[in-house]
C-alpha positions as CSV (number, residue, x, y, z in Angstrom):
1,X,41.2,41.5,53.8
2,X,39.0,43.2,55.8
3,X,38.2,47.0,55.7
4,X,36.5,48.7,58.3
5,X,34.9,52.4,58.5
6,X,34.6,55.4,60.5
7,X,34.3,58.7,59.8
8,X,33.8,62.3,61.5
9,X,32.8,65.5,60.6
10,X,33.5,68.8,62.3
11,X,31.3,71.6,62.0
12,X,32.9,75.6,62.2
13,X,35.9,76.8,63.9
14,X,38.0,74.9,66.6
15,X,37.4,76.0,69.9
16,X,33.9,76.7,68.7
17,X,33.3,74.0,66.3
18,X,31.6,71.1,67.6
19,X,31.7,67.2,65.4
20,X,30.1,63.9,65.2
21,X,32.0,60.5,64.5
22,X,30.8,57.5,63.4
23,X,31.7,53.9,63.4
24,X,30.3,50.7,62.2
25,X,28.0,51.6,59.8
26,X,26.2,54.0,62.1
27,X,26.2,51.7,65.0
28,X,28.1,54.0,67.2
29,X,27.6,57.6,66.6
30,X,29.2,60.3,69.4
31,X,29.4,64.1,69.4
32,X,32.8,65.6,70.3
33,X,34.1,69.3,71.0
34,X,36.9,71.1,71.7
35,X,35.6,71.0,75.5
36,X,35.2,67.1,75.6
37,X,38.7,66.9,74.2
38,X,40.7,69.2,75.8
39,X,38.7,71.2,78.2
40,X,36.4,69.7,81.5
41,X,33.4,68.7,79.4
42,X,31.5,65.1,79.8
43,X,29.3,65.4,77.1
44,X,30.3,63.6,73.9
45,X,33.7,61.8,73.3
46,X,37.1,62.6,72.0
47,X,39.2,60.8,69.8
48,X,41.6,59.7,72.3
49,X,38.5,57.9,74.3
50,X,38.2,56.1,71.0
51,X,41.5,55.2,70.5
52,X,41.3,53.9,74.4
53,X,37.9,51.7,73.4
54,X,40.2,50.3,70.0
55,X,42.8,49.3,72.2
56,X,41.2,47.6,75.4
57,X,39.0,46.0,72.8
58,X,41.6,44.8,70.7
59,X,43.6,43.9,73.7
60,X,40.9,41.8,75.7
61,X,40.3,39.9,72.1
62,X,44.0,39.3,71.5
63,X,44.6,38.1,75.3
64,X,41.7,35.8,75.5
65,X,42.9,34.3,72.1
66,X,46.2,33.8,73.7
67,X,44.4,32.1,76.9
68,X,42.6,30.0,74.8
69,X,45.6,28.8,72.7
70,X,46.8,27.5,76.5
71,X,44.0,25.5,76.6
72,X,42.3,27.5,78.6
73,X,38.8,29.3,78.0
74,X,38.8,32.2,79.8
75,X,35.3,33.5,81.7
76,X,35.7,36.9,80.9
77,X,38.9,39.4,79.8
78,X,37.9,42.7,80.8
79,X,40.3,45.8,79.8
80,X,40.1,49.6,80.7
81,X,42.3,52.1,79.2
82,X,43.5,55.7,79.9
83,X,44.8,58.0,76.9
84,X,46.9,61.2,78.5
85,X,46.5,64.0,75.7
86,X,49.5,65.9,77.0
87,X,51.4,68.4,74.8
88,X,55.6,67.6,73.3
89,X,57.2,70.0,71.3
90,X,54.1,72.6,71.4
91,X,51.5,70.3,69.7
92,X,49.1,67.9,71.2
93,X,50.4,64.8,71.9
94,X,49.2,61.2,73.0
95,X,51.8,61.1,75.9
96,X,50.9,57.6,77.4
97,X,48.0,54.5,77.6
98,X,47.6,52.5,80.7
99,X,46.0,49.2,80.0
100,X,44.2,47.6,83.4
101,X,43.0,44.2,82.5
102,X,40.9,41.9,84.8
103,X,41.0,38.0,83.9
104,X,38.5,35.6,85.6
105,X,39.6,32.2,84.0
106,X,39.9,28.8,85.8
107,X,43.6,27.5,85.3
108,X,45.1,30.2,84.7
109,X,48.0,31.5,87.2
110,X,49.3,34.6,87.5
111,X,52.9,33.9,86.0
112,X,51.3,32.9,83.0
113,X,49.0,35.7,82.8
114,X,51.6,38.2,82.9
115,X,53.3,35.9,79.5
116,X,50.2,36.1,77.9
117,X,49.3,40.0,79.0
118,X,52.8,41.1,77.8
119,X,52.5,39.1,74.5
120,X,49.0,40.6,73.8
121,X,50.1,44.0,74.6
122,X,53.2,43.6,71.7
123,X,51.2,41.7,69.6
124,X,47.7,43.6,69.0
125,X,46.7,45.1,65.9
126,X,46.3,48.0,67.9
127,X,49.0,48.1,69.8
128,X,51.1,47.8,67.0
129,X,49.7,50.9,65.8
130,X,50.2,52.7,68.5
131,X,53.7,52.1,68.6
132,X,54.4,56.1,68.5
133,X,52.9,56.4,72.0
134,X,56.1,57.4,74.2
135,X,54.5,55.3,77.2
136,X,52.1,52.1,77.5
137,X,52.0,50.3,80.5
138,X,49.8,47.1,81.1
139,X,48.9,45.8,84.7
140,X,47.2,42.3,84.7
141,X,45.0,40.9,87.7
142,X,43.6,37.7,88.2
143,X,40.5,37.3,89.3
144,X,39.7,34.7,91.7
C-alpha cells in the first residue's frame, strides 16, 4: 500500500492569514489566502484547485487505463476540472465539479468513449472520494 503526502500550513488569522501547501515531497509547493480562495485573487491556489488537479489527474489516468484495456492506446487523455465553492446550510461547501475531457486516440468512437468516460468517472480513486459533492458532471470529446 502506497501512502502519499501533503501538507499545509496557515499562518495568523483567516481573512488575514495567508498559507503554503505542499505536495510530493516538495515538488509542488503553492501559497494560498483567504483572497485566492474565496475572494478575486490569482495569486497562489486554493484547495479546491487542488482537489480539481487530483481529480482530472486521476481521471485522465483511470480513462486511458480503461482505453487501453480496449485495446486501444490512446495519444493523449487530457481533463480540465471546475470546483464551485458555493455555500449549503451556512458553511462553505464544494457545490459541484465539471470534468471536460479531450481524447485524441485512433479507434476509439464516440459511443465507446462515453462507456469508458462514465466508468472512469464512477470508478476513480478520486472520484470515489468525492462522492459527497452534490453535482459532477463529465462531458467527453473526441478528438479527431
Amino acid at each position: 500500500m502506497r501512502k502519499h503526502k501533503a501538507e499545509a500550513r496557515w499562518n495568523k488569522g483567516l481573512k488575514g492569514g495567508e498559507g503554503e501547501v505542499k505536495a510530493g515531497n516538495g515538488a509542488f509547493t503553492s501559497k494560498y489566502s483567504y483572497a485566492s480562495r474565496f475572494g478575486d485573487s490569482n495569486s497562489g491556489t486554493s484547495p479546491e484547485e487542488l482537489i480539481g488537479a487530483a481529480h482530472s489527474g486521476c481521471f485522465s489516468m483511470f480513462l486511458s487505463a480503461l482505453i487501453e484495456k480496449a485495446d486501444i492506446t490512446p495519444e493523449y487523455v487530457e481533463t480540465k476540472a471546475v470546483v464551485t465553492l458555493g455555500e449549503q446550510d451556512g458553511a462553505p461547501t464544494i457545490l459541484k465539479i465539471e470534468l471536460n475531457t479531450e481524447v485524441k486516440a485512433d479507434g476509439l468512437d464516440n459511443e465507446k468513449l462515453q462507456q469508458l468516460a462514465q466508468d472512469a468517472k464512477k470508478g476513480c480513486p478520486v472520484s470515489k472520494a468525492l462522492n459527497a459533492v452534490p453535482e459532477i458532471t463529465l462531458q467527453a470529446t473526441l478528438k479527431e
